[in-house]
Backbone as CSV, one residue per row, in Angstrom:
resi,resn,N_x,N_y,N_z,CA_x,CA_y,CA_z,C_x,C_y,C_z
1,UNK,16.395,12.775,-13.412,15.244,12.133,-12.791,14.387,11.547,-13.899
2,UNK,13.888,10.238,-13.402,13.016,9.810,-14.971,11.871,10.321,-14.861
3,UNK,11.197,10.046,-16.161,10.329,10.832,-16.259,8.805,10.004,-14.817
4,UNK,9.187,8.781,-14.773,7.995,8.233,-13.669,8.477,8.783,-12.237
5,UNK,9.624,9.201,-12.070,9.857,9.499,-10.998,9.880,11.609,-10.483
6,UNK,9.488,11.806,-11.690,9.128,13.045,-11.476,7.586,13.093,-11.581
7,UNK,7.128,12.165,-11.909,5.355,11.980,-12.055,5.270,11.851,-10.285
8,UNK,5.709,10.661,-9.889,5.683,10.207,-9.128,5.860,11.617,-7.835
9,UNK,6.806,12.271,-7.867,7.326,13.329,-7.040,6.177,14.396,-7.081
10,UNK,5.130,14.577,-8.242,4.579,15.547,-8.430,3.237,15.082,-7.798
11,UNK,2.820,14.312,-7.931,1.670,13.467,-7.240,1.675,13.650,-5.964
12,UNK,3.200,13.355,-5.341,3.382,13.287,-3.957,2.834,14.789,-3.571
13,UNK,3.457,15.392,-3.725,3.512,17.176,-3.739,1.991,17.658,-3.702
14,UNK,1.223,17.267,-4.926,-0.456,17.348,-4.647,-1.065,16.968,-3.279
15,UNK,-0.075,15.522,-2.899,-1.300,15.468,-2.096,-0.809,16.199,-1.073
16,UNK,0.608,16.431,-0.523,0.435,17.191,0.590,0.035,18.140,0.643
17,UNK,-0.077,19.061,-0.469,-1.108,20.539,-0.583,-2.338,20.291,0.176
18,UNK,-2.620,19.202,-0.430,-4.094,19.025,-0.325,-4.189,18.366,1.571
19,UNK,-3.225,18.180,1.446,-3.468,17.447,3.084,-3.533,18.777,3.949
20,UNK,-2.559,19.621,3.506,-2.743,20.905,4.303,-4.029,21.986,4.663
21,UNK,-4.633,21.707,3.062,-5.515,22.273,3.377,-6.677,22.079,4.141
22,UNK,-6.535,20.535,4.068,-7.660,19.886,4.431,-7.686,19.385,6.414
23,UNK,-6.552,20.061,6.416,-6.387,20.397,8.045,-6.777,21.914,8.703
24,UNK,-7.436,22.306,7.847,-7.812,24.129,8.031,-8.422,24.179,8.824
25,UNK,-8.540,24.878,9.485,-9.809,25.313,11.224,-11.022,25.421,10.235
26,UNK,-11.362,26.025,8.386,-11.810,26.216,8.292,-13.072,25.231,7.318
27,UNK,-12.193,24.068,7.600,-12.924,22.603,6.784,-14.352,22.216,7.093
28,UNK,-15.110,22.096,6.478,-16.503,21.809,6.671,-17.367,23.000,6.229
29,UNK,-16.859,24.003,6.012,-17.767,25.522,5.164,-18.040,25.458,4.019
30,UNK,-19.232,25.777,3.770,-19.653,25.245,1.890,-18.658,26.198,0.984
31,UNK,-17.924,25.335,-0.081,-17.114,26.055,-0.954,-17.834,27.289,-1.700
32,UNK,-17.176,28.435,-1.878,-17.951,29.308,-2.515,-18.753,29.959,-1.701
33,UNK,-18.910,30.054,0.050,-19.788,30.775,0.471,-19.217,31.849,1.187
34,UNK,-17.965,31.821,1.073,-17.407,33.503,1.747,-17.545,32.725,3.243
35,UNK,-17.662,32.042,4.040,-17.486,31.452,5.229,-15.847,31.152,5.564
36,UNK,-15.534,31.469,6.477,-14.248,31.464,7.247,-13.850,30.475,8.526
37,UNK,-14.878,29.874,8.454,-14.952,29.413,10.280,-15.652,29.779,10.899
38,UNK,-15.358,31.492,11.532,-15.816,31.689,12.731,-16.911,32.781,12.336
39,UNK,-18.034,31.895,11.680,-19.081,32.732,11.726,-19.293,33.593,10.769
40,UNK,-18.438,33.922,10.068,-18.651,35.326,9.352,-18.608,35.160,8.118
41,UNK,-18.901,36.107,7.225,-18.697,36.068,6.170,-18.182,36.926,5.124
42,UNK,-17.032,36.470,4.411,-15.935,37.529,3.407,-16.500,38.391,2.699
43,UNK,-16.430,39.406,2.276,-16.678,39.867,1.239,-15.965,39.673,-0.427
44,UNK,-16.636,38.606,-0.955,-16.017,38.617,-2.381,-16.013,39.085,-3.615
45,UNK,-15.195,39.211,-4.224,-14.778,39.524,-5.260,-14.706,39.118,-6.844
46,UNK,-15.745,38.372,-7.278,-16.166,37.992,-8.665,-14.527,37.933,-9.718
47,UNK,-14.031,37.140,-9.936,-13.016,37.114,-10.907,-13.248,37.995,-12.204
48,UNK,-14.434,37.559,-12.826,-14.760,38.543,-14.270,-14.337,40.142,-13.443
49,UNK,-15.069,40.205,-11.969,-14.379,41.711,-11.895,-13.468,42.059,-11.887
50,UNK,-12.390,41.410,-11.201,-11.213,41.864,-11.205,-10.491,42.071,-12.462
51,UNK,-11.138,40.602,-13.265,-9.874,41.001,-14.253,-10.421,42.127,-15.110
52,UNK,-12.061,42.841,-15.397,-11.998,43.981,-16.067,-11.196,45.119,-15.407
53,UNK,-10.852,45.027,-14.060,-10.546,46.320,-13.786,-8.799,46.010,-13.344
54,UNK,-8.342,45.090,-14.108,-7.125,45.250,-14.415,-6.162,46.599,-14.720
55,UNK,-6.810,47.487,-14.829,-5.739,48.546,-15.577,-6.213,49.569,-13.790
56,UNK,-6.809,48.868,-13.169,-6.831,49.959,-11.933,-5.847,49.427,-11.175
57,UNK,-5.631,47.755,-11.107,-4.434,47.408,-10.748,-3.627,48.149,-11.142
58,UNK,-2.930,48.417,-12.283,-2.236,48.978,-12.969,-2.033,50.075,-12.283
59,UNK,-2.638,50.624,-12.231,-2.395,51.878,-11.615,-2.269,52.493,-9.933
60,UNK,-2.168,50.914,-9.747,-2.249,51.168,-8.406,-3.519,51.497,-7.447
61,UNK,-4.725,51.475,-7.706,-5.920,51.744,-7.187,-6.201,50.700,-6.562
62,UNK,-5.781,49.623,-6.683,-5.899,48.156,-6.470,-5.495,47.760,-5.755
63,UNK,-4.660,46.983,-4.853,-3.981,46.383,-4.394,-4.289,44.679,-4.586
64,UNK,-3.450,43.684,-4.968,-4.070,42.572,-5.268,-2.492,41.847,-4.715
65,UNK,-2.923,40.951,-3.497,-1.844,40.291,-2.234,-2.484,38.686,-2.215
66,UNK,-1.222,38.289,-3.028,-1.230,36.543,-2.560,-1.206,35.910,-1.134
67,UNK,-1.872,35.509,-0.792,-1.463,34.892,0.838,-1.415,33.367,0.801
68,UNK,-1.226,32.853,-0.650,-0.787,31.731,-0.574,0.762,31.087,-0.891
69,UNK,0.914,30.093,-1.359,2.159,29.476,-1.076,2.861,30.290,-3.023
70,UNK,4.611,30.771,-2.233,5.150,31.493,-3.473,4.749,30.504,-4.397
71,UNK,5.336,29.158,-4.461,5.381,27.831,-5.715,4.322,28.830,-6.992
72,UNK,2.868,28.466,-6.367,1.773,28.922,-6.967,1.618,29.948,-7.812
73,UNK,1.867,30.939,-7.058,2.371,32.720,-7.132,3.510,32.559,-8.828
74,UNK,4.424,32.076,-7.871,5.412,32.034,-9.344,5.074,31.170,-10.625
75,UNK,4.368,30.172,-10.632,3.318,29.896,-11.439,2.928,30.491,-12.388
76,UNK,1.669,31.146,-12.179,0.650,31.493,-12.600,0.282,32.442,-11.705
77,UNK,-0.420,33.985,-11.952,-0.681,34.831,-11.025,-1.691,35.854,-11.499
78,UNK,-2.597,36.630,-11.166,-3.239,37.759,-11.168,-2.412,38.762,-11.647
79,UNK,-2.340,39.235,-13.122,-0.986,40.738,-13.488,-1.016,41.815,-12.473
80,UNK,-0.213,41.969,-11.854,-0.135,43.080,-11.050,-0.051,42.579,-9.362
81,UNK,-0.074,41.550,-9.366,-0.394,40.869,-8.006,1.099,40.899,-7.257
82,UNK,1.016,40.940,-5.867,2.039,40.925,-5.149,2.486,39.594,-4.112
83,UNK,3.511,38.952,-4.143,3.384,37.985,-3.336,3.640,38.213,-1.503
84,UNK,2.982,38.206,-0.966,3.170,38.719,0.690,3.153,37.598,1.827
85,UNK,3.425,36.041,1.186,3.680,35.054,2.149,2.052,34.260,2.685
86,UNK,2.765,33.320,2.951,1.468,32.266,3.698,0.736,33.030,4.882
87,UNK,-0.154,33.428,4.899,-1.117,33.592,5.865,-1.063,33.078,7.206
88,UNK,-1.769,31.380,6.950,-0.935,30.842,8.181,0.183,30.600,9.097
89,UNK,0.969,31.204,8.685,2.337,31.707,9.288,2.641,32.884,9.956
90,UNK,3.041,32.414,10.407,3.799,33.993,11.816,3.881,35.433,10.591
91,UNK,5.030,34.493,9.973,6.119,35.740,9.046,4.725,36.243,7.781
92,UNK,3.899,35.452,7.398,3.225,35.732,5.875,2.139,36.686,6.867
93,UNK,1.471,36.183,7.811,0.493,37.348,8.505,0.851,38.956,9.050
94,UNK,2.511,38.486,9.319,3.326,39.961,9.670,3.164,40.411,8.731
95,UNK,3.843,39.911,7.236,3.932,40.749,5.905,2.986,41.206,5.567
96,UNK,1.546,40.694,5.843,0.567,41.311,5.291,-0.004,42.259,6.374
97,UNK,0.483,42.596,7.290,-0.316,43.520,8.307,1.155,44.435,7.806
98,UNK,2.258,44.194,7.544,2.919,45.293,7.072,2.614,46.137,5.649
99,UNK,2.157,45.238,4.637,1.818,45.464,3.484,0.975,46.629,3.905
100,UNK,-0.201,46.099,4.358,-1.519,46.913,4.427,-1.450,48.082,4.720
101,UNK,-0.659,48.383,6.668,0.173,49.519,6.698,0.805,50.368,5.494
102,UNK,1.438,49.817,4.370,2.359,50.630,3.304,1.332,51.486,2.449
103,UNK,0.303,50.317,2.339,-0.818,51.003,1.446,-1.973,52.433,1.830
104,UNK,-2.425,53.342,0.917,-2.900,54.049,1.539,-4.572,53.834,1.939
105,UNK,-5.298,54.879,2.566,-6.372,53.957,3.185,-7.700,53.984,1.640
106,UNK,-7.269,54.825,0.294,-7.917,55.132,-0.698,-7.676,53.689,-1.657
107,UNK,-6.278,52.670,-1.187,-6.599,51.977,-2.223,-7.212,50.172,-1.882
108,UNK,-7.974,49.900,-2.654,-8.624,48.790,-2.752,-7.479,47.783,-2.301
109,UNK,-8.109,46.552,-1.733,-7.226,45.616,-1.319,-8.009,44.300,-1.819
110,UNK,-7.640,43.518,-2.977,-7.891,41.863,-3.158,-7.164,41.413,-2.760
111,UNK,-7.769,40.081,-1.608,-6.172,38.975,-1.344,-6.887,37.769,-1.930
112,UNK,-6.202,36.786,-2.463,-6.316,35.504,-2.559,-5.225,34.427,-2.517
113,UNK,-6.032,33.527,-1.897,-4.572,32.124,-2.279,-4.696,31.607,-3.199
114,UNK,-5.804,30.767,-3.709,-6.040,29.893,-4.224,-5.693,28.724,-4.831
115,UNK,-4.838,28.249,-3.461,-4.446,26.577,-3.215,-5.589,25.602,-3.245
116,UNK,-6.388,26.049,-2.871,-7.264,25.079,-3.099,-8.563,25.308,-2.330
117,UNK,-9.909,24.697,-2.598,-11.567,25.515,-2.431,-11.174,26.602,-1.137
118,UNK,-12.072,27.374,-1.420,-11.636,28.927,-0.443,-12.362,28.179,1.010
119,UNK,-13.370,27.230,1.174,-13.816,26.949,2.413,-12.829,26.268,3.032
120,UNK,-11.849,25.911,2.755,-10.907,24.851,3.011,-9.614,25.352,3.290
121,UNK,-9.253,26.793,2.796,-7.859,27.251,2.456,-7.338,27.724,4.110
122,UNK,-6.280,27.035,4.196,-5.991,27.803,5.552,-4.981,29.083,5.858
123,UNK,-5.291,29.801,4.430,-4.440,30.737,4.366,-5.414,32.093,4.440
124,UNK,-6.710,31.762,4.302,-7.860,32.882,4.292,-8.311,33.086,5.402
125,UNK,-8.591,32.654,6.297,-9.428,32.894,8.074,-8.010,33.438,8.203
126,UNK,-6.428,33.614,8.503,-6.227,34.420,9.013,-6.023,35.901,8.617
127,UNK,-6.165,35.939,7.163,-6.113,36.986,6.174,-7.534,37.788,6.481
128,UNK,-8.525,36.973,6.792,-9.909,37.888,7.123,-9.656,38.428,8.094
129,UNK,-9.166,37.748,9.362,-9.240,38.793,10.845,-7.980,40.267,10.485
130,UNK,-7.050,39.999,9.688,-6.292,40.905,9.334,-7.051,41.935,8.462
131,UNK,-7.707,41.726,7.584,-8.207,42.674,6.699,-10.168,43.283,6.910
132,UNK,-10.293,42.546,8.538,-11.409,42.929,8.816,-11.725,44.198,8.987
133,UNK,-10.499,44.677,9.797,-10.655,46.492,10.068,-10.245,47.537,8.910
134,UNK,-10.251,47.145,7.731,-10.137,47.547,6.218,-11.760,47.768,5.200
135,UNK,-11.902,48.633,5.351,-13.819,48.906,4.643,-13.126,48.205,3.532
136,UNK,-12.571,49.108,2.638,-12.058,48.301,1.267,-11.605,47.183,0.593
137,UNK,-11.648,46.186,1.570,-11.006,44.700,1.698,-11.470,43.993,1.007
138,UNK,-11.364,42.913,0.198,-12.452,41.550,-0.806,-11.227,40.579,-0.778
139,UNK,-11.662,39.382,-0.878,-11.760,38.123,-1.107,-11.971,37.901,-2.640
140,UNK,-10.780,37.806,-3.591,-10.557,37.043,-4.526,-11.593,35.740,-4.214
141,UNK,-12.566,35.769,-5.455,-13.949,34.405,-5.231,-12.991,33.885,-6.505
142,UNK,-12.373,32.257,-5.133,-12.259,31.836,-6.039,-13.149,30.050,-5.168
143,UNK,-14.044,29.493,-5.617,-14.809,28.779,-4.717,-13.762,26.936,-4.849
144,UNK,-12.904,27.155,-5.994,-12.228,25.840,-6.322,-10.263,26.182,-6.097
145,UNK,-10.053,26.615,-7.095,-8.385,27.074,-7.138,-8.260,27.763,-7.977
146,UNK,-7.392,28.747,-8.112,-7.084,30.146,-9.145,-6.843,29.448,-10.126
147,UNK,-6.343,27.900,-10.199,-6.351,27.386,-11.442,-7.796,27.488,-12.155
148,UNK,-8.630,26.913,-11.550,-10.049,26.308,-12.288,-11.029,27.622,-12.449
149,UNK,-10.332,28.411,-11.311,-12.137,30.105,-11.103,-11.082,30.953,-11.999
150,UNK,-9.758,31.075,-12.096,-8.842,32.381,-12.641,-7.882,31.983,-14.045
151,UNK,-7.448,31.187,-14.367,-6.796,30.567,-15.481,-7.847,29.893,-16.209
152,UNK,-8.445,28.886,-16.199,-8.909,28.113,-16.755,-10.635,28.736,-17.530
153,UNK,-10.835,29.604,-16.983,-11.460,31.308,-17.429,-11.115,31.676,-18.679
154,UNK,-9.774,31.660,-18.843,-9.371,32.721,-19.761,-9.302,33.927,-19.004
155,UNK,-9.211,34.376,-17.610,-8.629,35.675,-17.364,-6.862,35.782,-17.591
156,UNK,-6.447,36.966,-17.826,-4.896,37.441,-18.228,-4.644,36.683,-16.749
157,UNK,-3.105,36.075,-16.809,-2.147,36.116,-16.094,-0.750,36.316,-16.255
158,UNK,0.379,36.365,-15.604,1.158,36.563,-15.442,1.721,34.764,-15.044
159,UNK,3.073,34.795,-15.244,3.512,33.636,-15.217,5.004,33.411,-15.072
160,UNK,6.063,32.989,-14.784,7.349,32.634,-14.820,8.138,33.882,-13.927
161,UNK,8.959,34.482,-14.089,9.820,34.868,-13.509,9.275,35.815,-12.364
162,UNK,9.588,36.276,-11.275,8.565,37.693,-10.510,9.118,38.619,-10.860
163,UNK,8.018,39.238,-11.325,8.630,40.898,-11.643,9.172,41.821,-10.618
164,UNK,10.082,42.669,-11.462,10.813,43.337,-10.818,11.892,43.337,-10.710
């Protein structure tokens, strides 16, 4: 493939991300305000925090669940993070109401996508009604994309192959 035609392919690819998101039930909520749509509001999770308390990940105290698209995930990721499927989907909302089930009710739960601004993501409103009946639950704040609030930081990530 030449090199304009993999430019070209990659461009394409942006925008449909971006088209997706921008079809969210949850479009029109100020970025960065923990707003979902329907009224409510997330409880978030400060990036500088998470990544100090990296070693609770580690240990499992944590729980930290992608609900966005694998591509991303396999990317670039949160160390310790688990990938559990698109949200907006049948199968990624099962996985994560199964996940949650696996976990016990002592350990912390971060989810994030961060495809793109959290007011916009249509992978978070269904991840909130799932993780509403969870005291311990947060919202990865990320108000732009895990690229720009979580990499572009300088917080640790993880990157290339999935562990395990």
């Amino acid at each position: 493939m030449s090199r304009l035609s993999r430019r070209a392919a990659l461009v394409a690819l942006g925008a449909v991300a971006l088209a997706a998101c921008d079809r969210s039930p949850d479009a029109g909520q100020g970025a960065g305000s923990g707003a979902t749509g329907d009224g409510a509001k997330a409880p978030l999770l400060p990036p500088a925090e998470l990544a100090a308390r990296l070693a609770d990940v580690a240990a499992g105290k944590i729980a930290v669940l992608m609900v966005g698209p694998r591509q991303l995930w396999r990317q670039e990721r949160v160390p310790g993070s688990r990938w559990i499927g698109e949200a907006q989907k049948p199968e990624g909302l099962a996985a994560l109401e199964t996940a949650l089930r696996e976990l016990g009710p002592e350990v912390e739960v971060v989810a994030y996508c961060g495809c793109c601004p959290y007011a916009h993501c249509p992978n978070l409103r269904p991840t909130r009604r799932v993780l509403a009946a969870r005291a311990n639950a947060r919202f990865l704040d990320l108000p732009t994309s895990f690229r720009v609030d979580w990499v572009d930081k300088g917080h640790p990530i993880d990157k290339g192959r999935e562990p395990g």
